[in-house]
TIMI-214277 format. One record per residue (C-alpha): residue number from 1; chain; x, y, z. Coordinates in Angstrom, 2 decimals. Each point is the difference from the previous one (the first is absolute). Example, Ala and Ser with C-alpha at 12.3 -4.5 7.8 and 13.67 -1.06 7.14 Angstrom:
<zadrens>
  resi  chain       xx       yy       zz
     1      A    12.30    -4.50     7.80
     2      A     1.37     3.44    -0.66
</zadrens>
This chain:
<zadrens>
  resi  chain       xx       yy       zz
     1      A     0.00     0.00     0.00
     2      A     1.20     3.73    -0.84
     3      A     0.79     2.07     2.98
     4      A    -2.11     2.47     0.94
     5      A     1.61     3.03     1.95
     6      A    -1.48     0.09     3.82
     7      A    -2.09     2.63     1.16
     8      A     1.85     2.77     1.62
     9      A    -2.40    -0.11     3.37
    10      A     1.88    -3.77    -0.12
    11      A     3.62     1.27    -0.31
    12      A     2.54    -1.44     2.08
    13      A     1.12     1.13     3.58
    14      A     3.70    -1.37     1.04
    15      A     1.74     0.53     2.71
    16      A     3.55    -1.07     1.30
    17      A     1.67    -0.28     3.47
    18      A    -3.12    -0.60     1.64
    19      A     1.86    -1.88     2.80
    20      A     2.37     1.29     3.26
    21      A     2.26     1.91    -2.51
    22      A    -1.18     2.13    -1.68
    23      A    -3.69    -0.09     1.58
    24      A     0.61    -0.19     3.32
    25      A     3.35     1.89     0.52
    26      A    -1.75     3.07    -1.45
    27      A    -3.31    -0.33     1.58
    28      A     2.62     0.51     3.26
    29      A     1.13     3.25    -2.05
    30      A    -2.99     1.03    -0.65
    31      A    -1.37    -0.08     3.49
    32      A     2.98     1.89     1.16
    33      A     1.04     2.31    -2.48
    34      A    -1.66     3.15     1.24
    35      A     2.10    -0.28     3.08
    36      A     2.98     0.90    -2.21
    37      A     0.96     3.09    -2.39
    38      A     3.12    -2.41    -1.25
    39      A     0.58    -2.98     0.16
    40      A     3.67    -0.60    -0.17
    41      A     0.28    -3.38     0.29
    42      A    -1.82    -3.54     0.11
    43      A     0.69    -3.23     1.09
    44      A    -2.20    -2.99    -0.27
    45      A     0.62    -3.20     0.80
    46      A    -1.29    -4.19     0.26
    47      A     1.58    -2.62     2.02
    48      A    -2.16    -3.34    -0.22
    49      A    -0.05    -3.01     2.39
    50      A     2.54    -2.75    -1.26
    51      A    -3.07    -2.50     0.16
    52      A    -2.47     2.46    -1.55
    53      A    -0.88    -1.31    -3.59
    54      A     1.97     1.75    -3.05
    55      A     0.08    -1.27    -3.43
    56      A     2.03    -0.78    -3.20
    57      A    -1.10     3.24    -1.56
    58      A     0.67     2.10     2.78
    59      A     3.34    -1.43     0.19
    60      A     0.92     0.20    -3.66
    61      A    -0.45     3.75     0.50
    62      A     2.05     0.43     2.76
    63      A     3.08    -1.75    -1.39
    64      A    -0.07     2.13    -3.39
    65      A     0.95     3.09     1.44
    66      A     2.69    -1.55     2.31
    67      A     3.05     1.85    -0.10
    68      A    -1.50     2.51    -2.68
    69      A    -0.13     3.96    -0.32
    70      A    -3.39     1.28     1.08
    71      A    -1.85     3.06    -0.81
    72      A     0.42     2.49     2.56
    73      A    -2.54     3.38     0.73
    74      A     0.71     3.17    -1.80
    75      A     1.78     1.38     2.62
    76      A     1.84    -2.85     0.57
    77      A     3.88    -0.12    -1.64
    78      A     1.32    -2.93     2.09
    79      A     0.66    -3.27    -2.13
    80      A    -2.43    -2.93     1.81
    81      A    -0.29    -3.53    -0.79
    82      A    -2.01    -2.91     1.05
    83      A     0.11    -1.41     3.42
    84      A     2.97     2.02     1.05
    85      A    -0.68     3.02     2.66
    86      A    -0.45    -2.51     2.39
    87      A    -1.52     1.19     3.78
    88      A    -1.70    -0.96     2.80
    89      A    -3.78     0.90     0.14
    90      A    -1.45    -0.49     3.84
    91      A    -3.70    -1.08    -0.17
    92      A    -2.48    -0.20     2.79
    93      A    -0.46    -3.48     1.59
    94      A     2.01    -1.47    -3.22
    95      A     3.51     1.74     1.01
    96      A     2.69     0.92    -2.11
    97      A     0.40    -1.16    -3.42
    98      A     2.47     0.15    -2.65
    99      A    -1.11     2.05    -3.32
   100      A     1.73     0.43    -3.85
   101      A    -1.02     2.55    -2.23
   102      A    -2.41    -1.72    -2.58
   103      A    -1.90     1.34    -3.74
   104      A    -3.45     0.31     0.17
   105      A    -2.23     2.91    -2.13
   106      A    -0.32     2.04     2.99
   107      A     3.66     1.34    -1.09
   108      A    -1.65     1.21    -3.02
   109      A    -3.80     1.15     1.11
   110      A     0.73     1.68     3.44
   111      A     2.13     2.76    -0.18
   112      A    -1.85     1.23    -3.63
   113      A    -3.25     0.20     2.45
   114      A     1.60     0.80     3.44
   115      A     3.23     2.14    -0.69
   116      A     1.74    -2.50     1.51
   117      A     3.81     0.88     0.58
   118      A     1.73    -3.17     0.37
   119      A    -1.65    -3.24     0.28
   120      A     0.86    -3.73     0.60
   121      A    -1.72    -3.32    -0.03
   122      A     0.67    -2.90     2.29
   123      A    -0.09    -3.45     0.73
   124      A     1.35    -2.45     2.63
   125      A     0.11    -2.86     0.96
   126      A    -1.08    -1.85     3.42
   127      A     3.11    -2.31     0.16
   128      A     3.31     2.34    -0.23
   129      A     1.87    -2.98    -1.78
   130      A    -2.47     0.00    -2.92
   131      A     0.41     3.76    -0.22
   132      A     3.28     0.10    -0.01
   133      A     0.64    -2.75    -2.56
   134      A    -2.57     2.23    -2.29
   135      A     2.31     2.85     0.85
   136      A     2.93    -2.16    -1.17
   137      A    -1.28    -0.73    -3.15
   138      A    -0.96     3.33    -0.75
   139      A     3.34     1.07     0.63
   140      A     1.45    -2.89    -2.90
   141      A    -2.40     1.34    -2.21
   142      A     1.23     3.79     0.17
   143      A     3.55    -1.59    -0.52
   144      A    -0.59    -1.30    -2.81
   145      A    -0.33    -3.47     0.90
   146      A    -2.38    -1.70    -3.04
   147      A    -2.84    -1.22     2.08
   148      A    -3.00    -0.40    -1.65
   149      A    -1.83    -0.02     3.08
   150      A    -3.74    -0.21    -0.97
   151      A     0.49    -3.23    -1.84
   152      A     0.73    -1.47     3.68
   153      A    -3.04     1.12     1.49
   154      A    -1.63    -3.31     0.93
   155      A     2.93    -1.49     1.63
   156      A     0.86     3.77     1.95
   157      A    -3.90    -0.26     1.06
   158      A     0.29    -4.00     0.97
   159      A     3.37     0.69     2.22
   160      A    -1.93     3.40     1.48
   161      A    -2.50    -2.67     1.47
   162      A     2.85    -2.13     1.51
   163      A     0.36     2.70     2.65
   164      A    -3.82     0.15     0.78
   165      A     0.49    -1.68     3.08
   166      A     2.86     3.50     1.61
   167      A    -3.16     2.35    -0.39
   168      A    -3.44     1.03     0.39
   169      A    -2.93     0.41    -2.35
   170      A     0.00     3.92     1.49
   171      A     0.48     2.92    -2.20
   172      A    -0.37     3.40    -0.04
   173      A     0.00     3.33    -2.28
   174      A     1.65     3.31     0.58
   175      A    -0.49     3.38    -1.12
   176      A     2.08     3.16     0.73
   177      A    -0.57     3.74    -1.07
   178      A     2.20     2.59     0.86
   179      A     0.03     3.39    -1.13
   180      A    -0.96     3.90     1.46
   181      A    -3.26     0.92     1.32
   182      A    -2.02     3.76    -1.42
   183      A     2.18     1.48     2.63
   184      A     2.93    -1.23    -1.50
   185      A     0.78    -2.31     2.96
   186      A     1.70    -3.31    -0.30
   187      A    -3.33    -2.43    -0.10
   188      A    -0.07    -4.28     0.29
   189      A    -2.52    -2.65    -0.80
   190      A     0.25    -3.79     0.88
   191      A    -2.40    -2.40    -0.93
   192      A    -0.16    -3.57     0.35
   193      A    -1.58    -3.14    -0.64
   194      A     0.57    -3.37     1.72
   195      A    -1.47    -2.99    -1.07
   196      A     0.27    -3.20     2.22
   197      A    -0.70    -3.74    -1.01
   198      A     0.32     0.29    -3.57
   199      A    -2.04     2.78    -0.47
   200      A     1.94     2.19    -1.69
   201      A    -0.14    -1.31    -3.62
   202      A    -3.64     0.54    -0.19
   203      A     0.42     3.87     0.54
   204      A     1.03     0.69    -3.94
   205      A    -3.43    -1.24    -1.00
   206      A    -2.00     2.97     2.09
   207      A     0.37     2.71    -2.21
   208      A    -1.04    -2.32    -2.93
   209      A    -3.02    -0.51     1.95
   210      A    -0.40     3.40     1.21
   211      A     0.01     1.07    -4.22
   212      A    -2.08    -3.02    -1.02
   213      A    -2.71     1.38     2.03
   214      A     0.22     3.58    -1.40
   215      A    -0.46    -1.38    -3.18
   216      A    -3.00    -2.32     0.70
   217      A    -1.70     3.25     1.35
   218      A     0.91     2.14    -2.73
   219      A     2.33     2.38     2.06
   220      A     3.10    -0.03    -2.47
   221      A    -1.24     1.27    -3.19
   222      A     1.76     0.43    -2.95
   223      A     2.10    -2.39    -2.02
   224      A     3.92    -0.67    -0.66
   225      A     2.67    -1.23     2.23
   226      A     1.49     1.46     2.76
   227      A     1.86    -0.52     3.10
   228      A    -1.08    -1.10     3.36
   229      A     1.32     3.39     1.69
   230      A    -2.20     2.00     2.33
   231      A    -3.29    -2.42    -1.18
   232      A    -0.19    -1.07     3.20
   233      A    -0.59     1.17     3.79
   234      A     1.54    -1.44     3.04
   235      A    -3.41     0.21     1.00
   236      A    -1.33    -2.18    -2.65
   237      A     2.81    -2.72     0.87
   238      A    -0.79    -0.10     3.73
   239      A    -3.39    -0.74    -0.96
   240      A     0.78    -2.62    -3.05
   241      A     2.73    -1.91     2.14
   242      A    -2.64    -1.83     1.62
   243      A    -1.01    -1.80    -3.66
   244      A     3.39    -0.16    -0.99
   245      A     1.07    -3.41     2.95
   246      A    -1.03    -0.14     3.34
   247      A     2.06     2.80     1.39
   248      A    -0.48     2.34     3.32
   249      A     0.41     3.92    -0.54
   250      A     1.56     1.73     3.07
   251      A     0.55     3.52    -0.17
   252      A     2.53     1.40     2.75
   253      A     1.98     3.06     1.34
   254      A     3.38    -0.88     1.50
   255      A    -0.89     1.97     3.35
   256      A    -2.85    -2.70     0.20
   257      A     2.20    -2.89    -0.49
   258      A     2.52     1.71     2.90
   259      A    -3.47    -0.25     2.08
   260      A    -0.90    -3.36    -0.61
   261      A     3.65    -1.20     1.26
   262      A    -1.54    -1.70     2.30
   263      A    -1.70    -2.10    -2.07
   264      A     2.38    -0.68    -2.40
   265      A     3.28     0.03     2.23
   266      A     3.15     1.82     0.85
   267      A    -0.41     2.85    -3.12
   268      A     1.57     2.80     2.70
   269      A     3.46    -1.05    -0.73
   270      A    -0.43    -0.21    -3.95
   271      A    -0.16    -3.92    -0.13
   272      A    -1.85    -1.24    -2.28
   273      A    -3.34    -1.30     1.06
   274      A    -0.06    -4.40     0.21
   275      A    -1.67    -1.13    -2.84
   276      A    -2.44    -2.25     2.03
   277      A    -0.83     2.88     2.33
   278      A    -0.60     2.62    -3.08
   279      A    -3.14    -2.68    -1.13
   280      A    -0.91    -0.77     3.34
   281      A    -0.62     3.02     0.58
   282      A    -1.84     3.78    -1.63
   283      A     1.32    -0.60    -2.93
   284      A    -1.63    -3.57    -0.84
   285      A    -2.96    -0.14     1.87
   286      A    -1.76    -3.28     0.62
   287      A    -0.84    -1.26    -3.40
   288      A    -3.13    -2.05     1.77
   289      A    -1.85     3.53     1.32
   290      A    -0.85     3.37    -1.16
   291      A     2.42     2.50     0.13
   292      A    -0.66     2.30     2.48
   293      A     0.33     4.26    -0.01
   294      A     3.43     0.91    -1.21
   295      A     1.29    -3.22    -1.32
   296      A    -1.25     0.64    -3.52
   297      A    -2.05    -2.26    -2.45
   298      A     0.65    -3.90     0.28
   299      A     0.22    -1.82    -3.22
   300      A     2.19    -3.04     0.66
   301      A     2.85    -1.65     1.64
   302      A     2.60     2.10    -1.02
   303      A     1.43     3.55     0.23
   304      A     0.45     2.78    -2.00
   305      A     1.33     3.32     1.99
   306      A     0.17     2.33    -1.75
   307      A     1.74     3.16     2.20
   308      A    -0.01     3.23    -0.96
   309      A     3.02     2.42     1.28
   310      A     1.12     3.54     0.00
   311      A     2.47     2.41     1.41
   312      A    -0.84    -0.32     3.02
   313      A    -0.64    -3.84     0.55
   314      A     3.75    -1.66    -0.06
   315      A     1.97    -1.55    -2.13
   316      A    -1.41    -3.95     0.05
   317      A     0.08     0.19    -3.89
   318      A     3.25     2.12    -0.54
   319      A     3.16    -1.49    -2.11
   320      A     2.21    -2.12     2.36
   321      A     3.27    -1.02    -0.32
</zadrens>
């Protein structure tokens, strides 16, 4: 049969990124931008569980930009390559983990949108001898070693499970703004989010979710493709979390969690709450009862924290080591 040219009330709507980067990190920007007159620099960041379920694809990625010259911001004239500027990120209840600069398309989409000075994406690994044999092999590839790295994937991916049993199926994501206030004075966002029990690879799908459901109900109109940046609300991914896996929304200060020390043990000193004691306690309520005033909206068995700092509120998310 002869083609017949579709009706333009039919045209096509695409849309790419709708996942954590770019949907989510700049539904975080988003929320926060007004806060700042420049941004001068952002840092965003995922460290998964060792045990937490990654695939071939993801993988295949990863290891073809190993070792390789990135794109850096406009502002930016420092040479960067992949999984090199290695540091240590400090998450709540997780702890510190190590992180290597990665390529993802929020190098590209962020600072046209944001005016974003300098910018870097991160990943890391749970188990510091997997990192650091990444960061090895990065390090042979800028060298000029001939690895064709990508070709290897399903082996590199079946000897990543052979450590399964050194970690946990806990991850978390990090974001941090920094830049100057309308007063001109020095001005800091952290946000995170921490995923326990193999949670955290269901977050990429809320955003997909969140635009599915504009769509159904007519609120993106138009037609062409564009990219997941600023289609989304933070608000609109607190709410669609719930559909996207059984996963418990916890909003928190840091002042409140220094209150709760009691509960969740020996915080005063800046040691990091026990594990056990953190889902014992405020932050995983009883998964058998309703949650009561304060504890937020029970879902499932698992966490997601997602804490929200500023300038005033510490440095539990700031670059260690």
């Amino acid at each position: 049969a002869r083609p017949t040219a579709a009706p333009a009330s039919s045209a096509a709507k695409l849309c790419g990124g709708a996942s954590t980067v770019p949907g989510l990190s700049s539904a975080v920007l988003e929320h926060y931008r007004k806060e700042f007159a420049v941004i001068d620099s952002l840092r965003v960041g995922i460290s998964p569980g060792q045990k937490a379920e990654r695939g071939l694809a993801t993988t295949q990625s990863i290891l073809t930009f190993l070792g390789k010259q990135l794109k850096t911001a406009p502002g930016d004239t420092r040479l960067h390559y992949g999984w090199q500027d290695m540091y240590r990120q400090t998450y709540p209840v997780l702890g510190k983990r190590w992180m290597a600069r990665c390529d993802v398309p929020d190098l590209d989409l962020l600072p046209r949108r944001y005016g974003i000075g300098q910018i870097q994406f991160s990943a890391g690994m749970e188990n510091a001898l997997l990192h650091f044999g990444i960061w090895a092999l990065a390090w042979a590839v800028r060298l000029g070693v001939p690895l064709d790295l990508p070709r290897h994937a399903t082996f590199l991916l079946r000897a990543n499970h052979w450590l399964d049993r050194f970690g946990s199926a806990d991850g978390g994501m990090h974001m941090i703004i920094r830049g100057r206030d309308a007063s001109g004075k020095p001005h800091e966002r952290q946000w995170f989010i921490v995923a326990l029990r193999g949670d955290g690879p269901q977050m990429p799908c809320v955003p997909a979710i969140v635009l599915a459901r504009k769509l159904a109900s007519g609120a993106m109109p138009g037609a062409g493709a564009t990219p997941c940046v600023g289609m989304v609300t933070l608000a609109e991914t607190r709410i669609d979390s719930a559909i996207a896996a059984t996963l418990f929304l916890l909003f928190l200060a840091i002042p409140a969690l220094f209150a709760a020390a009691d509960v969740l043990g020996g915080l005063e000193g800046g040691v990091r709450p026990d594990r056990e004691a953190v889902e014992a306690g405020v932050v995983h309520p009883d998964p058998d009862r309703e949650p009561a005033d304060g504890e937020g909206g029970r879902v499932g068995r698992t966490v997601v924290a997602e804490l929200l700092l500023g300038d005033d509120q510490g440095q539990l998310g700031a670059e260690g080591g």
